[in-house]
C-alpha positions as CSV (number, residue, x, y, z in Angstrom):
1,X,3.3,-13.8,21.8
2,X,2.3,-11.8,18.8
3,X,1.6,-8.2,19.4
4,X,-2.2,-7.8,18.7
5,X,-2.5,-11.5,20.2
6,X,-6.7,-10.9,21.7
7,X,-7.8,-8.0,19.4
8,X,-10.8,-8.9,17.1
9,X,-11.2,-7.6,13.7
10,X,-14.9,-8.1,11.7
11,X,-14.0,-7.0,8.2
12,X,-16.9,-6.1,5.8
13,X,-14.5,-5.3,3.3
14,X,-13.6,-5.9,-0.7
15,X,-11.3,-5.1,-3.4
16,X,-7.5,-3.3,-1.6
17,X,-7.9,-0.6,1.0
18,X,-9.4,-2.2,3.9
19,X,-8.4,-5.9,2.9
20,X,-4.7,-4.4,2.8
21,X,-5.0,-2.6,6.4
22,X,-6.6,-5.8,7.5
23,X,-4.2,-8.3,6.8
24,X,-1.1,-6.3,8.4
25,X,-3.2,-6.4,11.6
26,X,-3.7,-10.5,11.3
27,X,0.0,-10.7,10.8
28,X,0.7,-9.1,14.1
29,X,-1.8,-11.5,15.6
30,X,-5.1,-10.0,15.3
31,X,-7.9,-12.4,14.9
32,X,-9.4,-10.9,11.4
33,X,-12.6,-12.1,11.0
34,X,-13.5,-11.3,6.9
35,X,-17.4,-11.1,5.8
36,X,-17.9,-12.1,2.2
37,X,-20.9,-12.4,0.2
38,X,-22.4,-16.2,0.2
39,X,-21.2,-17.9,-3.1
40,X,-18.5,-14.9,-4.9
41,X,-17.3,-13.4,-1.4
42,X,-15.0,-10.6,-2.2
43,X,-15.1,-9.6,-5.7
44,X,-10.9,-9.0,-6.0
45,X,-11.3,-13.3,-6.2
46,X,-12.0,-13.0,-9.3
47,X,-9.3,-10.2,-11.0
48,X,-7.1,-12.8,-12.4
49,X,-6.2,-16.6,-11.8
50,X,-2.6,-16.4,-11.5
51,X,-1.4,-17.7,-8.3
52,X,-2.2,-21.6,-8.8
53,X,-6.1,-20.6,-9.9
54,X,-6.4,-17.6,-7.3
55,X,-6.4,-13.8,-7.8
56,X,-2.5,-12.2,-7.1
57,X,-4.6,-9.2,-5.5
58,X,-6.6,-11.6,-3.1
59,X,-3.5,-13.6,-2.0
60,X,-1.7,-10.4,-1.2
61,X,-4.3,-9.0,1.1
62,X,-6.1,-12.0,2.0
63,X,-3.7,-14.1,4.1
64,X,-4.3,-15.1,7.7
65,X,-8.0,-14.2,7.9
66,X,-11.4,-16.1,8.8
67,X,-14.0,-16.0,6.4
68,X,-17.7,-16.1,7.5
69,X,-20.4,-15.5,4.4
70,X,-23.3,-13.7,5.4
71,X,-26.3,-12.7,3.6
72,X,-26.8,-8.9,5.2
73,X,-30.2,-8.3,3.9
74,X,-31.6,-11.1,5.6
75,X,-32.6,-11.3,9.5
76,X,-30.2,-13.8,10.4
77,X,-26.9,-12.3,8.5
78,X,-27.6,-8.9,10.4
79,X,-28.1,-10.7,13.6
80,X,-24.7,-12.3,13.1
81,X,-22.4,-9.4,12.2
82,X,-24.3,-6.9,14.5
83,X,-23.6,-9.8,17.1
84,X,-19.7,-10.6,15.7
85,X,-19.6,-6.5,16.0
86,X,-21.2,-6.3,19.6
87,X,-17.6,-8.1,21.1
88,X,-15.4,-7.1,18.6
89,X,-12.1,-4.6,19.2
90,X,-12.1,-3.0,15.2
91,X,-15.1,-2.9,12.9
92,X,-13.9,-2.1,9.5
93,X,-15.8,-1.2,6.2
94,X,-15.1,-0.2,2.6
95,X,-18.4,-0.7,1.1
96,X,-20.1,1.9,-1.3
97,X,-20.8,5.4,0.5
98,X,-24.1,5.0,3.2
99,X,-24.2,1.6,2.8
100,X,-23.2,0.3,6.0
101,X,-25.4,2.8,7.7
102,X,-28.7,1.0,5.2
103,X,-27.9,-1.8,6.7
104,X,-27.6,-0.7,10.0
105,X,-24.0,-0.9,10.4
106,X,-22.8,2.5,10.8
107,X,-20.4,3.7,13.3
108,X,-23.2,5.4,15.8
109,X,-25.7,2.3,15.7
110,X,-22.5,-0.4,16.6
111,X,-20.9,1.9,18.8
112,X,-24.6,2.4,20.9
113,X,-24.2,-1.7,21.5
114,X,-20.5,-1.6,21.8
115,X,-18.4,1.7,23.4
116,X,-15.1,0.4,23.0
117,X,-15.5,-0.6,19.6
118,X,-13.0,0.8,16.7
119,X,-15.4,2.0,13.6
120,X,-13.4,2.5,10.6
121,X,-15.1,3.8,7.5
122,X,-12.8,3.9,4.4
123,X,-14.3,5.6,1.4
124,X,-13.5,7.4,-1.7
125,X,-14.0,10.9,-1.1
126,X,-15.4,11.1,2.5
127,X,-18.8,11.9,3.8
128,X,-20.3,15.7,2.5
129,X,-19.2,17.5,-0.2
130,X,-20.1,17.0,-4.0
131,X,-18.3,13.7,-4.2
132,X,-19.4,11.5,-1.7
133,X,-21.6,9.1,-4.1
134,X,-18.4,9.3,-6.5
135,X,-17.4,6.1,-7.3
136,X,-13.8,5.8,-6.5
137,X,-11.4,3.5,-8.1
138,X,-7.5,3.8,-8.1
139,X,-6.9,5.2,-11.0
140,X,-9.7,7.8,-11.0
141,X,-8.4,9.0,-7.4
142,X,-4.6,8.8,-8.6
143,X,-6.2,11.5,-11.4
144,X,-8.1,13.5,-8.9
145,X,-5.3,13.7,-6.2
146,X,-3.5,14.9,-9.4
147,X,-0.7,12.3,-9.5
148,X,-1.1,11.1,-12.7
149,X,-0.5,14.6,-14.4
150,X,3.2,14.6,-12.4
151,X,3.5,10.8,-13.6
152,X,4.7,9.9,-16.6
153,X,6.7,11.0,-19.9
154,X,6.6,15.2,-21.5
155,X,4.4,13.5,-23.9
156,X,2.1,11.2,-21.9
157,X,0.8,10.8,-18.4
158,X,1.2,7.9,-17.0
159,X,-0.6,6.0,-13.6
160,X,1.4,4.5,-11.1
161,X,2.1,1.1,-11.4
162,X,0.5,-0.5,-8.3
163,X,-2.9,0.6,-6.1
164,X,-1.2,3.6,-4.8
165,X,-4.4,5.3,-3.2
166,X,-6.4,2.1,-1.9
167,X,-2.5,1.4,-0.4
168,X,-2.0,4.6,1.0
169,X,-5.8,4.8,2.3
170,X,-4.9,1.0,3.7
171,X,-1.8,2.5,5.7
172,X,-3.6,5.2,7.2
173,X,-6.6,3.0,8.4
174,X,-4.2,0.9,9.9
175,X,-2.1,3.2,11.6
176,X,-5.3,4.7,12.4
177,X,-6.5,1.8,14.3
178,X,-3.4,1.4,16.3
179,X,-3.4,4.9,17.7
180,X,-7.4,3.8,18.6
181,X,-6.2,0.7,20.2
182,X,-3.3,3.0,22.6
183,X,-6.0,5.4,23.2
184,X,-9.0,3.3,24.3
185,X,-6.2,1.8,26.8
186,X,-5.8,5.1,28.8
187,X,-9.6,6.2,28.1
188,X,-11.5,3.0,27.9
189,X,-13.6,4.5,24.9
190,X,-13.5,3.3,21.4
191,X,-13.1,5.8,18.2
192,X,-14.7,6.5,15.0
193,X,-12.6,7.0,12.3
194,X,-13.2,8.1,8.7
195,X,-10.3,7.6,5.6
196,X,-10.7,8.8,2.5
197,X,-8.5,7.9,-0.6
198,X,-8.9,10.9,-1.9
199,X,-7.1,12.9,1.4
200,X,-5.0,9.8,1.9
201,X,-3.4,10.1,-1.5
202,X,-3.4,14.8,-1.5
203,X,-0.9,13.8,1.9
204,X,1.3,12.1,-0.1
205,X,1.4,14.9,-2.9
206,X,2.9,17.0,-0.4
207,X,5.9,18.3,-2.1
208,X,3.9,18.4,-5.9
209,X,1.4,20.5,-4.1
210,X,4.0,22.9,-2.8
211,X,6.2,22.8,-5.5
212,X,3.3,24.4,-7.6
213,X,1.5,26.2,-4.9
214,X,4.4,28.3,-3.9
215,X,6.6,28.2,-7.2
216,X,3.7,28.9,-9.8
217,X,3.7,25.8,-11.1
218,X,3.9,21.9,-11.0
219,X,7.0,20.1,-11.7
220,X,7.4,19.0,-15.0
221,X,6.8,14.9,-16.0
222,X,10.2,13.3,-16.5
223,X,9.3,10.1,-16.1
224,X,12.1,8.1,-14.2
225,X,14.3,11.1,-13.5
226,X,13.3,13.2,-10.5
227,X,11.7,17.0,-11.6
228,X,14.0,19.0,-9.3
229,X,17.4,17.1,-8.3
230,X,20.1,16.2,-11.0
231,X,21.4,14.4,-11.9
232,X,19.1,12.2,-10.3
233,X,17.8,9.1,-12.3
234,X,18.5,6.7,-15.2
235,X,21.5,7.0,-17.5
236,X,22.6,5.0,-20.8
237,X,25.4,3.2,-20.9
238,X,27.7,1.0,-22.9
239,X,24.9,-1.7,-21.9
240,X,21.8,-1.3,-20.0
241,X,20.8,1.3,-17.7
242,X,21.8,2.8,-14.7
243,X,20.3,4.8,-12.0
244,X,22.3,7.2,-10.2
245,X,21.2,9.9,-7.6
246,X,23.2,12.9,-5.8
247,X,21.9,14.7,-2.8
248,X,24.0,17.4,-2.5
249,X,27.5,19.6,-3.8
250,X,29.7,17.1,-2.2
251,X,28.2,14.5,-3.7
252,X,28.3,16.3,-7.1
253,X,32.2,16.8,-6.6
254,X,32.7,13.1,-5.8
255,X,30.6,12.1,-8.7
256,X,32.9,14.6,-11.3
257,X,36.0,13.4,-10.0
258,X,35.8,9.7,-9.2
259,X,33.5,8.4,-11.8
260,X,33.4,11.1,-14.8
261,X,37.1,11.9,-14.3
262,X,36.9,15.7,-14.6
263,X,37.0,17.4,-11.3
264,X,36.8,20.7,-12.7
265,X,33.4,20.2,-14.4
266,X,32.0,20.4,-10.8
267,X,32.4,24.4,-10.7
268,X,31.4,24.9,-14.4
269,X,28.8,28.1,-14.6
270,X,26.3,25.4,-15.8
271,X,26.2,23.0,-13.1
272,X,27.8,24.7,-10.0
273,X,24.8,24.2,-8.3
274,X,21.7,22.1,-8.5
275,X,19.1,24.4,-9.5
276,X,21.5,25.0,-12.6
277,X,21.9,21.5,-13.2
278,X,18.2,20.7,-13.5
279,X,18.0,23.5,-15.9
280,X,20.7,22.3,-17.9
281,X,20.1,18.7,-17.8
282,X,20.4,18.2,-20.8
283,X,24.0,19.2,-21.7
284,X,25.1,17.5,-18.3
285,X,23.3,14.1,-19.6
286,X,25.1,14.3,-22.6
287,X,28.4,14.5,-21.0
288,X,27.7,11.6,-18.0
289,X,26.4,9.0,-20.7
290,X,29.5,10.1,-22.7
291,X,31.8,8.7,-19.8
292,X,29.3,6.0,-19.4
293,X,29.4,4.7,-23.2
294,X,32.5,2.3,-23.0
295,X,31.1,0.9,-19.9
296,X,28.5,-1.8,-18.7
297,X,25.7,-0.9,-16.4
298,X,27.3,-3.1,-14.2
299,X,30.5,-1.7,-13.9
300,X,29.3,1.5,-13.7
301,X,27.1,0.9,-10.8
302,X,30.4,-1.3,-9.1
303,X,32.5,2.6,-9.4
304,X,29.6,4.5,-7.8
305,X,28.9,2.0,-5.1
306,X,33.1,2.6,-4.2
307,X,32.6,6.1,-4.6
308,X,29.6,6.4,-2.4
309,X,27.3,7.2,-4.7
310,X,23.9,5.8,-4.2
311,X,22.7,3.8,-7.3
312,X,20.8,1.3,-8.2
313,X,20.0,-1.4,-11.1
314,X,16.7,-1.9,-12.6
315,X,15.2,-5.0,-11.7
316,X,12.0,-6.9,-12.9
317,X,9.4,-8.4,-11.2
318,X,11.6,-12.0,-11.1
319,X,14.5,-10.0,-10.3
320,X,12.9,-9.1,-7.1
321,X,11.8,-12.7,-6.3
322,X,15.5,-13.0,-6.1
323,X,16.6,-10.1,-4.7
324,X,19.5,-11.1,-2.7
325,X,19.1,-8.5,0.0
326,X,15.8,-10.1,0.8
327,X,17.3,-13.7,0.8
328,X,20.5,-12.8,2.7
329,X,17.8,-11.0,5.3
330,X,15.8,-14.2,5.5
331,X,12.8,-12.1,4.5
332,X,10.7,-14.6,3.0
333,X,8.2,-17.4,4.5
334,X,5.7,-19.8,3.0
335,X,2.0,-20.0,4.1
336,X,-1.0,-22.4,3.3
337,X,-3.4,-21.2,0.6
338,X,-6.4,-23.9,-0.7
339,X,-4.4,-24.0,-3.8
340,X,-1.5,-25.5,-1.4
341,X,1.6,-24.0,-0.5
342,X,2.6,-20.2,-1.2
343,X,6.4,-18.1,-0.8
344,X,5.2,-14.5,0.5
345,X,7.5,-11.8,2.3
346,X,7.2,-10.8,5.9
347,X,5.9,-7.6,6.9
348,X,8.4,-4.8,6.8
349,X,8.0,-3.3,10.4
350,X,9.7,-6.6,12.3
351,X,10.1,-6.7,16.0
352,X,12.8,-8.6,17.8
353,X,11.9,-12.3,19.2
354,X,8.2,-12.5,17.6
355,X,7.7,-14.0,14.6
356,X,5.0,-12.9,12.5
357,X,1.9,-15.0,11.6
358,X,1.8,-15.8,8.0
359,X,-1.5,-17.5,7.8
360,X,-3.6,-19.3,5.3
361,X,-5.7,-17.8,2.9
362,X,-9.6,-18.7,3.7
363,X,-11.9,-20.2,1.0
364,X,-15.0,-18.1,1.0
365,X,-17.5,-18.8,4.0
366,X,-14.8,-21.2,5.4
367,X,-14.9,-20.6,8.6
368,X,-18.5,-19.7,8.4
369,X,-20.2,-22.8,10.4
370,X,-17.4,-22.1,13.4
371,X,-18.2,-18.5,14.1
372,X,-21.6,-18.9,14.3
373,X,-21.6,-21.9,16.3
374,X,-19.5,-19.1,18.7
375,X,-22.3,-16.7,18.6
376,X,-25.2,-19.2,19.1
377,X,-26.9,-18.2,16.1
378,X,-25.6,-21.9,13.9
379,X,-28.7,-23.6,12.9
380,X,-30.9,-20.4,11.6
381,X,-27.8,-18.3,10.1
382,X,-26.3,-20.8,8.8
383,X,-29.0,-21.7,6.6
384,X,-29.2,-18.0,5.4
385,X,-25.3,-17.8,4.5
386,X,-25.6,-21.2,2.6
C-alpha cells in the first residue's frame, strides 16, 4: 500500500521542473500519466545519450510514468487530455507562459469540468509583470535570483553545478500538491496553484538576501569555503584536500587543541571569535594547513572525526556510486528502462513498511493505445497521436 496509491497525475510537462515534481509523486504511488509530443515526446530525450542510448536528465525524472502522445492542436488530442483531465486528481504543466490556456488547458477552463482537480502551473517568472514571456532557463534564473554572483571564485562567478531552480521550482510544486491533496480532503475542492522559478529560487537566497539587505552588502564569492563562518571549508594538506567546518567557540577550542595542538591559539586577539576569524582568514589558513602539511587528507579527516569535528572528503561522481553510507543503508534499487535494466537511489523521504515504486521508464507514446482505449476515444485519437 503505497501512499498516493488512487491519485491520478496527467503531466503536460518537459525538460526538469514538473518532470522532477512528477516522478517523486509516481514513486509514492501515484499513477503519472506523462503527455509527450507524437514522434520526439519530451525534448530532455534528446540532451545526451549516456545512460545505454538515453538522456541521464530523462532517466532521472522520467521513471515510473505512462506515456500517451498526443497531438494537442488537433480535435481528437484535446478531446483526450481535456477528457484524461476531466477524472484526474493533479493536472500539471510547464509549458511556455499562456500556452496551456491557447489550448484550452488553463486552470479555470479544467477546473469548470472538474472541481476537485489540482491545477499546477510552473513557469519562469509567473503570470504579470515585465517577465512573464521571459524565457526561463536554469542558468538565466540562477543569474536573476542572483546566485551566480555569490557562486564562484573572487575572480569568476560560477553557476551551480546541477538544475538548482527547475529543482527547487520541482520541490515546491510537489510539496504544493500534497498540501492540495490534505486540503481537498477536509474541503472537497480542488486548488490552483502557480510556481515560479524565479520566487522558488529568491526563497532559497534567504540568508544572501539578508546578509546584504541588512549588512550593506552581499557576501563575498569564496568558492568552496563558506562567506561568514571560519574556518569553514577546504584545507591543503600533506595530500589531497580536506573539508573541515566549526559551528561555534567550543568547537573552535576543540579544533585548536586536539588537532592543531595549540590550545592557546583559541583566545588569540585575531581569532577569539568568529567574526574575527573570517576577517583574518587568511593568517588562520596559513597556520591550519601548516599543521596539516605532514599529514594525509585521510588522516586528517580520521583526527577530526575522533575529535568531533564535522568533516568531510571530497568525492566524485563514482565516488558517490559507492558511497558506503548509501550501500550500508541499502539505498539503492534497480528498475526497467527500454534500454534494460538500470541502478537508481530511492527517494530520500522513506516511510516505515512501504517500499517505494521504482518503475520503468516509458518509450514515448507507450502507453498511448491503453489510455485511450480507457477513455473511449481509441480508434479516432489514436490515429491523430500516431
Amino acid at each position: 500500500m503505497t501512499p498516493l496509491r488512487g491519485i491520478t497525475v496527467v503531466a503536460l510537462e518537459q525538460a526538469v521542473a514538473a518532470p522532477f515534481a512528477t516522478r517523486q509523486l509516481a514513486d509514492l504511488g501515484a499513477r503519472v500519466i506523462k503527455v509527450e509530443r507524437p514522434g520526439v515526446g519530451d525534448f530532455a530525450r534528446g540532451y545526451d545519450e549516456t545512460v545505454k542510448g538515453m538522456a541521464s536528465h530523462f532517466v532521472w525524472l522520467n521513471r515510473g510514468k505512462e506515456s500517451i502522445a498526443l497531438d494537442l492542436k488537433s480535435e481528437e488530442g484535446f478531446a483526450a487530455v481535456k477528457a484524461l483531465a476531466e477524472t484526474a486528481d493533479v493536472f500539471i504543466q510547464n509549458l511556455a507562459p499562456g500556452a496551456a490556456e491557447r489550448l484550452g488547458l488553463g486552470a479555470d477552463a479544467l477546473r469548470e469540468i472538474n472541481p476537485g482537480l489540482i491545477h499546477v502551473s510552473i513557469s519562469g517568472y509567473g503570470a504579470g509583470g515585465p517577465y512573464t514571456q521571459k524565457k526561463a532557463y536554469d542558468l538565466l534564473v540562477q543569474c536573476e535570483a542572483g546566485l551566480v554572483s555569490i557562486t564562484g571564485t573572487p575572480d569568476e562567478p560560477s553557476k551551480v553545478g546541477i538544475s538548482i531552480a527547475d529543482i527547487a521550482s520541482g520541490m515546491y510544486a510537489y510539496t504544493g500538491i500534497l498540501t492540495a491533496i490534505i486540503e481537498r480532503g477536509q474541503t472537497g475542492t480542488g486548488a490552483t496553484i502557480e510556481v515560479a522559478m524565479l520566487e522558488a529560487l529568491a526563497e532559497w537566497m534567504g540568508y544572501p538576501l539578508n546578509y546584504a539587505m541588512y549588512g550593506g552588502s552581499a557576501p563575498d564569492r569564496t568558492g568552496a569555503r563558506h562567506a561568514s563562518i571560519y574556518p569553514y571549508g577546504p584545507f591543503t594538506c600533506g595530500e589531497g584536500l580536506v573539508f573541515l567546518g566549526l559551528q561555534n567557540e567550543r568547537e573552535w577550542a576543540t579544533f585548536c587543541d586536539k588537532i592543531l595542538g595549540n590550545p592557546d591559539l583559541a583566545a588569540d586577539p585575531r581569532f577569539v571569535r568568529n567574526s574575527l576569524r573570517v576577517e583574518n582568514a587568511d593568517e588562520l589558513r596559513a597556520e591550519i594547513e601548516r599543521v596539516f602539511a605532514d599529514r594525509t587528507s585521510g588522516q586528517v579527516a580520521d583526527e577530526l572525526e575522533a575529535a568531533g569535528i564535522a568533516n568531510a572528503m571530497l568525492r566524485d561522481m563514482g565516488e558517490l556510486a559507492d558511497h558506503p553510507q548509501l550501500e550500508a543503508r541499502n539505498r539503492w534499487r534497480t528498475y526497467d528502462s527500454p534500454a534494460g535494466e538500470l541502478r537508481g537511489l530511492i527517494p530520500p523521504v522513506t516511510f516505515a513498511g512501504t517500499e517505494p515504486l521504482m518503475g520503468a521508464i516509458p518509450e514515448v507514446g507507450e502507453h498511448t493505445e491503453a489510455i485511450l482505449a480507457e477513455l473511449g476515444l481509441r480508434s479516432e485519437a489514436a490515429t491523430a497521436a500516431s
